[in-house]
C-alpha positions in Angstrom: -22.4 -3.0 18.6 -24.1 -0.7 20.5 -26.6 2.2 19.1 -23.6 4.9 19.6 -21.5 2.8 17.5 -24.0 2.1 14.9 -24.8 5.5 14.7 -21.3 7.1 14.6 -20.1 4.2 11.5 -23.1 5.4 9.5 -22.3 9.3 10.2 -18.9 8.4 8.8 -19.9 6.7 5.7 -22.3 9.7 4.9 -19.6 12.2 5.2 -17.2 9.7 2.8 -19.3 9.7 0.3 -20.1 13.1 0.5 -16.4 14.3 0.2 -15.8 11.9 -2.6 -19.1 13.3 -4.5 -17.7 16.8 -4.0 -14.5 16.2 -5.3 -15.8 15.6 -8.8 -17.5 18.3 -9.2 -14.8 20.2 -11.1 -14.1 17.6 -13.9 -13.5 18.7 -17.5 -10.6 16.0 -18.5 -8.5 13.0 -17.6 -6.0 15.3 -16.4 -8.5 16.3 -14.4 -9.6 12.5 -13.0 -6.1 11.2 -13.4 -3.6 13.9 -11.9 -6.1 16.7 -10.4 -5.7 19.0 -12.4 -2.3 19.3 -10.9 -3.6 21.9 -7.7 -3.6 19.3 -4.9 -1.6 20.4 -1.7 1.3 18.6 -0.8 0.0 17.7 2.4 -3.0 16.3 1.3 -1.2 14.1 -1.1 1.2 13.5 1.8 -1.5 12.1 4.1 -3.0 10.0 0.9 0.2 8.5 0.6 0.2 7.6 4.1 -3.2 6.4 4.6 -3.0 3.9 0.9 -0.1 2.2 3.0 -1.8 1.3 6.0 -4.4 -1.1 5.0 -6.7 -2.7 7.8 -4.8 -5.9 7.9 -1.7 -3.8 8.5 -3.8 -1.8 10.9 -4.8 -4.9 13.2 -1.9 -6.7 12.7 0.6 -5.0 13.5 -0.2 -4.4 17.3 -0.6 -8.2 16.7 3.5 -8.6 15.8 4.8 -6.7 18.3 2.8 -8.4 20.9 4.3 -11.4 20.0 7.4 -10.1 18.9 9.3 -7.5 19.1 10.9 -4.3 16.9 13.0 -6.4 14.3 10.6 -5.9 11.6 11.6 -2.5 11.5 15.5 -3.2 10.0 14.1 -2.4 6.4 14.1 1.1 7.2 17.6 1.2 7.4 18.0 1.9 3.7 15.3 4.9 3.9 17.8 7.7 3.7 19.0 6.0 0.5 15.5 5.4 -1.0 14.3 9.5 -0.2 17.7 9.8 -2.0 17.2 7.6 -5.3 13.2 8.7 -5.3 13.6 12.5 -5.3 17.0 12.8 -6.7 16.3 10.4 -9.9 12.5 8.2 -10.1 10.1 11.3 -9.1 11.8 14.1 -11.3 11.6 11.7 -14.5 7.8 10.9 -14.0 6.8 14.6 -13.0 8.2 16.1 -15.7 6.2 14.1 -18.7 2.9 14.1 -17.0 2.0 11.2 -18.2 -1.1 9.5 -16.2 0.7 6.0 -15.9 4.4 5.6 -14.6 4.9 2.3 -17.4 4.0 5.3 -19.9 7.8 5.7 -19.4 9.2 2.0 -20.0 7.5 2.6 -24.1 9.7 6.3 -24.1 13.0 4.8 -23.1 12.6 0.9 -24.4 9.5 -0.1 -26.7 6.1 -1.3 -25.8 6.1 -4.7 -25.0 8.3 -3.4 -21.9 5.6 -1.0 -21.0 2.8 -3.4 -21.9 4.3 -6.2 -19.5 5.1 -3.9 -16.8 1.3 -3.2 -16.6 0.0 -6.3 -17.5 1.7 -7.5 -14.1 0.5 -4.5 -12.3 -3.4 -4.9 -13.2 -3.9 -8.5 -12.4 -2.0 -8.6 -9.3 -3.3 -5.5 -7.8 -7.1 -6.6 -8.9 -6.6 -9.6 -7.5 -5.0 -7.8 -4.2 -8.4 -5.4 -4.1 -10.1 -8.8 -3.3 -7.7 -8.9 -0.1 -8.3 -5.7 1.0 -12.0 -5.7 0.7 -12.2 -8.9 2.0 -9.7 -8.6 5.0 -12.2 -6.0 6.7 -15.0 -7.7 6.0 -13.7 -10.7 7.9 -12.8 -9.1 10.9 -16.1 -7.4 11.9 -17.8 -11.3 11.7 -14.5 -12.2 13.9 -15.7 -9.0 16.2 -19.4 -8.4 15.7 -20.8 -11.6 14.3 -21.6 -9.5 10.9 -22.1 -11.1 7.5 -18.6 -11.1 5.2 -21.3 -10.9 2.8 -22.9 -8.1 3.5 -19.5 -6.0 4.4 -17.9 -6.8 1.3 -20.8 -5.6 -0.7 -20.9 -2.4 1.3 -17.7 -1.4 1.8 -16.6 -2.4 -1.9 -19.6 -0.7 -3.5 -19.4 2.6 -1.4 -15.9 2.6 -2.3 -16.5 2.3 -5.8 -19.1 4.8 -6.1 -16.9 7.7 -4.5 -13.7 6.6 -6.4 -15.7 6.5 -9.9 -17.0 9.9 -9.3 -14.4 11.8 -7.9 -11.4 10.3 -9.5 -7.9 10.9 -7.6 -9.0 13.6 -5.9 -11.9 11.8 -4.1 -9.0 9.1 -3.0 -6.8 12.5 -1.9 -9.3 13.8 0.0 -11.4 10.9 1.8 -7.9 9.3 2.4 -7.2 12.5 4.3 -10.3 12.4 6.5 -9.7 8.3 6.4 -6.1 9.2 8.1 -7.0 11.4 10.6 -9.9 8.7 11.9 -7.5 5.5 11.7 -5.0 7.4 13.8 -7.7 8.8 16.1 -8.7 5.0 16.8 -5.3 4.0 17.9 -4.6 6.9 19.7 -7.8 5.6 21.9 -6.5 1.9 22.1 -3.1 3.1 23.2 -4.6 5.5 25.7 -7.3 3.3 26.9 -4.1 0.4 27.6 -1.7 2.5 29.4 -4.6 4.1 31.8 -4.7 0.6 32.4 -1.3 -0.3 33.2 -0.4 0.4 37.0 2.7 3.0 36.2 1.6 3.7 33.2 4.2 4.5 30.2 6.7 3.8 32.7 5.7 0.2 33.4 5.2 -0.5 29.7 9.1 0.9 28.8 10.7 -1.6 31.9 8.3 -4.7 31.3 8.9 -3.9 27.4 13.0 -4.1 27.9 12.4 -6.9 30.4 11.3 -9.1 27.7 13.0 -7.8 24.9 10.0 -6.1 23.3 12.1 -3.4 21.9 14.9 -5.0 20.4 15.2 -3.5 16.8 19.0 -5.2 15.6 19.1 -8.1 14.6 23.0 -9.1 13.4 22.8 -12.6 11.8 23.9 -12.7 8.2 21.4 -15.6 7.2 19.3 -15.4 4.2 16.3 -17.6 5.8 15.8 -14.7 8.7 12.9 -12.8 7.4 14.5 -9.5 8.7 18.1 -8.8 9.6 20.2 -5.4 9.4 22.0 -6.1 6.2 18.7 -7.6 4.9 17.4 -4.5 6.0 20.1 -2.0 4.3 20.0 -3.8 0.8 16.9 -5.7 0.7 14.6 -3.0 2.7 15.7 -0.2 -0.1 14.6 -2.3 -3.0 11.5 -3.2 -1.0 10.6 0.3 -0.9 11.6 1.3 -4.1 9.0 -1.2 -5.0 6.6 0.4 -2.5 7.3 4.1 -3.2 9.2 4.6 -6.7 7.4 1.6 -9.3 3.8 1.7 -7.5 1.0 3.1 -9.5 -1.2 3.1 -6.4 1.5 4.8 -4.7 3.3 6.8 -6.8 0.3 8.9 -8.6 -1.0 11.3 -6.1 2.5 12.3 -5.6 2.3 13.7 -9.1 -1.1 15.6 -8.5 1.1 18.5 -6.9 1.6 21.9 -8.1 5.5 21.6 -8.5 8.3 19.0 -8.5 9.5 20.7 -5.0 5.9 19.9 -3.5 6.0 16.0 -4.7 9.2 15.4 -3.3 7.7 17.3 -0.3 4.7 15.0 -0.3 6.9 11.5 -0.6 9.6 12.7 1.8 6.8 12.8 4.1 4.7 10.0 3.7 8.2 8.2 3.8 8.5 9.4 7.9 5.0 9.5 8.8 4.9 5.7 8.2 8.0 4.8 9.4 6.4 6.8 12.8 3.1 5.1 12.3 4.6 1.7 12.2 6.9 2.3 15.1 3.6 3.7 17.0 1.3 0.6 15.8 4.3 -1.5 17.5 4.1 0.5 20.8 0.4 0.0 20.8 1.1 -3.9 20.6 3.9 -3.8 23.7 1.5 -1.6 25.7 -1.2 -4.5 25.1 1.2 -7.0 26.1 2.2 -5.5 29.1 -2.2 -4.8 29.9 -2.3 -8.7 29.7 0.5 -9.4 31.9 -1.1 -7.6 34.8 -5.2 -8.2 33.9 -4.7 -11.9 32.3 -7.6 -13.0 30.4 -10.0 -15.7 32.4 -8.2 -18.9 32.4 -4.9 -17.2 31.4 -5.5 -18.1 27.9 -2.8 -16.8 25.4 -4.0 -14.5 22.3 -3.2 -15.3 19.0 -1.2 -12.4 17.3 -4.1 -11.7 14.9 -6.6 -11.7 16.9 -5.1 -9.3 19.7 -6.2 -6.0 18.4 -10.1 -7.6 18.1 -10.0 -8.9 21.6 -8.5 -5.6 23.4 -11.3 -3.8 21.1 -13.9 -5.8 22.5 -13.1 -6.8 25.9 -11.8 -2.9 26.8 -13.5 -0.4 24.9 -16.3 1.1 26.4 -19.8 1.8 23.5 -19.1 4.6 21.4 -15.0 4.2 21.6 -15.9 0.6 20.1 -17.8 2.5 16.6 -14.6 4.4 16.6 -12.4 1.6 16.5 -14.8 -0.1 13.2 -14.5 3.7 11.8 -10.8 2.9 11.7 -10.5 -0.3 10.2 -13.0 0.8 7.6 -11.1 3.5 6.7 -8.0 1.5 6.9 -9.6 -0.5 3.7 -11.5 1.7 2.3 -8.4 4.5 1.5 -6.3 1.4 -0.3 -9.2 0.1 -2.0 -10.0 3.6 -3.7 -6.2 4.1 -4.5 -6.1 0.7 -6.1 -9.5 1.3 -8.1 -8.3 4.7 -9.2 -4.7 3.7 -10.3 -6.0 0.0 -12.0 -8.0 2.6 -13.7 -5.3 4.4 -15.1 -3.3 2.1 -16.4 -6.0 0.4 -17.8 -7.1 3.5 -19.5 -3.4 5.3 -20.4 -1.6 1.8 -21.3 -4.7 -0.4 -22.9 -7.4 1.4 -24.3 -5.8 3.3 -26.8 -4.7 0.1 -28.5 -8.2 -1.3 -27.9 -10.3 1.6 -29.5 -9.1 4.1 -32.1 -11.6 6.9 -30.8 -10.9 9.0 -28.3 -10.7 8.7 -24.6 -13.1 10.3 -22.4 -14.0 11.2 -19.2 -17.1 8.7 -19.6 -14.8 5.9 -20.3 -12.8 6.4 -17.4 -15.7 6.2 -14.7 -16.8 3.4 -16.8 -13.9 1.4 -16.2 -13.3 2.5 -12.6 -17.0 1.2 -11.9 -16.2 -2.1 -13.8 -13.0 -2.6 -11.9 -14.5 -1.4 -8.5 -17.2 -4.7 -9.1 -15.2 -7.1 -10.0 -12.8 -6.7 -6.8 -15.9 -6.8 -5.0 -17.1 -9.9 -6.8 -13.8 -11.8 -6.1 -13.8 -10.5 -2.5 -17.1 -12.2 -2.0 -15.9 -15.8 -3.0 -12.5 -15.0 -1.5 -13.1 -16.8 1.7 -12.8 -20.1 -0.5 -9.4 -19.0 -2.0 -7.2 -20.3 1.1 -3.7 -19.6 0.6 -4.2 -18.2 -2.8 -4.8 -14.6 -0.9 -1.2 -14.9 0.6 0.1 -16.1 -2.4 -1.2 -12.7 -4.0 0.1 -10.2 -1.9 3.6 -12.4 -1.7 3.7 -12.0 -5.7 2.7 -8.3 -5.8 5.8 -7.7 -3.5 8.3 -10.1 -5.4 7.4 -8.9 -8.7 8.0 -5.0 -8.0 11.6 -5.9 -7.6 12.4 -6.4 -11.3 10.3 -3.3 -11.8 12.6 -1.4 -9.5 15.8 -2.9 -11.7 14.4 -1.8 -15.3 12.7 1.5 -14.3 16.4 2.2 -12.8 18.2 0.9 -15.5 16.0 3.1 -18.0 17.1 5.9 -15.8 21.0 5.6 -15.3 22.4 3.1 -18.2 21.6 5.5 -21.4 22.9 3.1 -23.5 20.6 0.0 -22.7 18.3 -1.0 -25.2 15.3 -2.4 -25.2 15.8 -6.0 -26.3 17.9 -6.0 -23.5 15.4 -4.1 -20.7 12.7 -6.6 -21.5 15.0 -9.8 -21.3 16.2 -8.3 -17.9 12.4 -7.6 -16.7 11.8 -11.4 -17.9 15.0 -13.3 -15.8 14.3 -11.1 -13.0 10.7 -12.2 -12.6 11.9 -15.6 -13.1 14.7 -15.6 -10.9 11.9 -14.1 -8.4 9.8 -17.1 -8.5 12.1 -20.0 -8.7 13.8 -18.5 -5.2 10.3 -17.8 -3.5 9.4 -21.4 -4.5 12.6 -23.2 -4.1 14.5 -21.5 -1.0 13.3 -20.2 2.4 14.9 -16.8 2.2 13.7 -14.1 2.9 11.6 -11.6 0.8 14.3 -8.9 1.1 17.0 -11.0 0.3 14.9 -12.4 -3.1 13.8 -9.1 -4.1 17.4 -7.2 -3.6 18.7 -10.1 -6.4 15.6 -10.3 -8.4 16.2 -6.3 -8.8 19.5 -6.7 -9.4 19.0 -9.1 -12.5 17.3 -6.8 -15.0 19.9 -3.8 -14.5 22.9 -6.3 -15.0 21.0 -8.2 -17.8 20.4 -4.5 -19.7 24.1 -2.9 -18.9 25.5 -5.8 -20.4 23.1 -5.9 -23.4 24.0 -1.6 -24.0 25.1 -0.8 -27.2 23.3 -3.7 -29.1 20.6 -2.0 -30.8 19.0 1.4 -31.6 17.5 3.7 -28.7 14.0 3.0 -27.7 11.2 4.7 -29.9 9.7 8.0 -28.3 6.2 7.1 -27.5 2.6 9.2 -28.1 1.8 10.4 -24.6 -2.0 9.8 -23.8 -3.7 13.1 -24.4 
């Protein structure tokens, strides 16, 4: 890297930490840490929502897949009319309205607390094990790009992130994710720039050679269960996928619930829900416009690029100094805004669904940042030795997927069947986490397909169970 890009990487990081540091300078309470006080703009918890989706592998890869590829990926969107539907009209209304800190505070209301309990138990060891991903997934790439230490990126990036996120709770995740959107979109808004100037005919060239070899084809018609994406995979699977993303998501879900009103939240989501399905069809754009560069400059030796190493190579071999710190500025923030929102939500449910039942004195402030810092260090820990992991990283973020479809069938079931009882929610949640991992280990279907029938199970287990037994227990709400 040059001195330009040095300098502008380190200006970023200043002003990070800066804005996280100011955001928690208003903190009397966990309502406060947890929820902001309820004052946080729409927008910003719009852009937050945005930015905790797009993590840097996302960011890299995805130019990656269309390069290769083309548009299919795309097909679970179809359902997204249905899933701003079932998220504003049933899920969002039913968590706003008990301001609880942790969404699973709701599973102990309407069942009992071994539903709740499990629900998080799943949710805090999968997503601590998925912040070693996304701290190490950065970290990897810039020794790919620049030759730097994982090491020494882990450490900084995962510590940095922690200190920000324990002192300025969700609204130093709001806030630098906001910043952290506007600089990850600024980078591809270069790379896309910088490939079409290079294209002779510019946008023009890249829409032809793009239909010329199929680069935009989005249908995809065949009614097998082993194609990873398909339009009726799409409509049934792609909804429950993100219902799992959007609706049972603590990461996700909670700075949605930081707004001033219900109208504002569903404002927030209803936007985050189109600026990524814009973003990804943008990212995909970016990889045809790079495959159509290559076709008219081919690499010396006419070498092909592997699909994850495309964004990397263009970054390097294009970019001009300066540009180039950009670019890192991206990826970082890329990471850095889902490793805060993971921090911060682990965080909550640690604190709202554990700690009570740990410690009979009261919760503070104190203990929160405590646990956030604790949290923040061991994802960084695991990121370091995460290299030696193999497929185990995979495996993670393919079970964090898989097991927020059953999620998606109880929290529903808790919503619409009144009459389903607990014994039966918690059986359902069971088989459908079961039924998840015998078909991801036994059968090569597709995610959407195994997570549309894994969802499935625990409403159909629980409406046939109704009537059985007494309504759940109201539960003591986290104060």
């Amino acid at each position: 890297m040059s001195s330009l890009d040095f300098i502008l990487i380190v200006f970023y990081f200043l002003i990070i930490v800066a804005i996280g540091c100011w955001s928690g300078r208003e903190q009397r309470s966990l309502r406060d840490y947890f929820l902001g006080g309820r004052s946080v703009p729409w927008w910003a918890a719009m852009a937050s929502g945005v930015a905790t989706i797009v993590s840097a592998v996302s960011y890299l890869g995805a130019p990656g897949v269309a390069y290769a590829g083309d548009f299919t990926l795309h097909q679970y969107r179809l359902g997204l009319p249905l899933v701003a539907l079932v998220l504003c009209g049933v899920m969002i209304p039913r968590f706003y309205g008990r301001q609880h800190y942790s969404i699973y505070q709701f599973l102990e209301e309407r069942f009992d607390t071994r539903t709740r309990l499990l629900a998080s138990a799943v949710f805090v060891v999968l997503k601590s094990c998925y912040l070693a991903v996304v701290i190490y997934a950065p970290a990897l790439v810039m020794k790919q790009m620049f030759g730097v230490s994982v090491a020494w990126v882990v450490l900084f990036v995962g510590l940095i992130t922690t200190l920000y996120t324990m002192i300025g709770g969700i609204k130093a995740v709001i806030w630098t994710d906001t910043l952290q959107l506007v600089v990850l979109l600024g980078g591809l808004f270069v790379v896309f720039g910088v490939a079409v100037a290079g294209i002779d005919g510019g946008l023009r060239t890249v829409w032809e050679v793009g239909m010329a070899h199929d680069k935009f084809r989005f249908f995809n018609p065949s009614w097998s269960l082993e194609e990873r994406y398909t339009v009726l995979g799409g409509l049934i699977g792609g909804t429950v996928y993100m219902l799992t993303q959007y609706g049972t998501d603590q990461a996700e879900l909670q700075r949605f619930l930081t707004t001033r009103t219900l109208r504002q939240a569903n404002g927030a989501l209803l936007g985050t829900l189109g600026v990524t399905f814009a973003f990804g069809l943008f990212t995909f754009l970016i990889g045809t416009a790079v495959f159509v560069f290559y076709l008219q400059h081919p690499r010396p030796g006419g070498a092909p690029i592997p699909s994850n190493e495309v964004m990397p190579t263009f970054i390097l071999g294009e970019l001009p100094p300066g540009l180039r710190g950009l670019l890192v500025a991206g990826v970082l923030s890329a990471a850095m805004s889902t490793i805060s929102a993971v921090i911060n939500s682990v965080t909550t449910v640690v604190i709202a669904d554990f700690f009570p039942r740990l410690r009979r004195a009261e919760t503070t402030l104190r203990h929160a940042k405590l646990v956030s810092l604790a949290i923040g260090i061991a994802g960084t820990a695991m990121a370091a030795f995460a290299g030696h992991l193999g497929n185990i990283l995979e495996i993670t973020i393919q079970l964090s997927t898989l097991f927020g479809a059953p999620l998606v069938g109880v929290f529903l079931l808790g919503m619409l069947v009144r009459r389903a009882t607990a014994a039966a929610a918690f059986a359902g949640l069971i088989s459908g986490f079961a039924l998840s991992l015998v078909l991801t280990w036994t059968t090569s279907w597709s995610f959407l397909w195994v997570g549309a029938l894994s969802a499935l199970v625990p409403v159909f287990v629980g409406s046939f169970g109704r009537g059985q037994g007494a309504s759940a227990p109201t539960a003591t709400e986290v104060q």
